[in-house]
N, C-alpha and C positions, 0 to 999 in steps of 0.2 A: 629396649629402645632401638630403633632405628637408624644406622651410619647411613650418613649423609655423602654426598662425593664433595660440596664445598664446605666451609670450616667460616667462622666468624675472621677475618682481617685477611681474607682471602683476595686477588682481584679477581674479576671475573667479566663475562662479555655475554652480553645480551642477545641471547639467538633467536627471539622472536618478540611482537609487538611494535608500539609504539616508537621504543628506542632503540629497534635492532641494531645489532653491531657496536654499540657503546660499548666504555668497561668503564668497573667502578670497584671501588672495596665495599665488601661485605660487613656491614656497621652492626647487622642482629639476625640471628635465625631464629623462627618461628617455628619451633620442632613441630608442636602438635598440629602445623596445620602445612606442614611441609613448604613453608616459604620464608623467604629471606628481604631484609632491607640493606637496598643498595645505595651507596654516598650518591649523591645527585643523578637517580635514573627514577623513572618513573612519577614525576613530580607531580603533586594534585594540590590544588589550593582548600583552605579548610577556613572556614568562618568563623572565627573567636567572639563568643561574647565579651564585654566587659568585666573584667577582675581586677582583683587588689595586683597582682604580679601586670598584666598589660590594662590601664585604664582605658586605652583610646577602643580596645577591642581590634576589627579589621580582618582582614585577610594575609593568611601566612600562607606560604607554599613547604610542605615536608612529603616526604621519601611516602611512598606506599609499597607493601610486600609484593613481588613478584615471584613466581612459582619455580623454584629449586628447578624442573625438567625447562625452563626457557632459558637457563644458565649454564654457561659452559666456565671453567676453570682454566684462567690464562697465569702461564708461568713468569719465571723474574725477564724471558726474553722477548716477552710481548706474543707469545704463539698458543694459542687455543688448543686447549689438548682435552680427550676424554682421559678419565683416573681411573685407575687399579688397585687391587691392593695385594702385597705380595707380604711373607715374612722377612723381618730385616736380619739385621745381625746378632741383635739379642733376642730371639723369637717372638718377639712380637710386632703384630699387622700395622704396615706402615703404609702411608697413601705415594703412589709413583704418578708420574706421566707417559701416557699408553703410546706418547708420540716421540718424546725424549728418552723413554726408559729412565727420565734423572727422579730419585725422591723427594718427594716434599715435604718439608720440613716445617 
């Protein structure tokens, strides 16, 4: 399987498209198709039929995946950083920031 540079309740900032420059947390990743759903980026409206759960049916607005390489990884100080990975202190691979040196935990 695949390591990712972002992680599910990640934030993150949007480096191309539509919403550039936004951030948002990471709500789902879409491993096999290498992309992620972000909290309010990316929004597309979707036509509901009528159901037992919404009778009126209508128009909802929800999140669509955007591609893991248009996402950058913003730390707890609000600064866009690319991610590493290095051995910690129990030997095993931990994710840092390439611009803070700090670990991400």
């Amino acid at each position: 399987m695949a390591k990712f540079h972002i992680k599910k309740g990640d934030t993150v900032k949007v480096l191309s498209g539509e919403d550039k420059g936004q951030t948002g947390k990471v709500i789902e990743m879409l491993v096999g198709k290498n992309k992620a759903l972000v909290e309010g980026i990316n929004l597309v409206k979707k036509h509901n039929k009528p159901s037992a759960t919404s009778p009126q049916g209508g128009i909802t607005e929800q999140e669509a995946p955007i591609h893991l390489s248009n996402l950058m990884y913003v730390d707890a100080n609000g600064t866009a950083s690319r991610i590493g990975r290095k051995k910690g202190e129990d030997g095993k691979l931990v994710r840092f920031s390439k611009k803070t040196q700090e670990i991400i935990k």
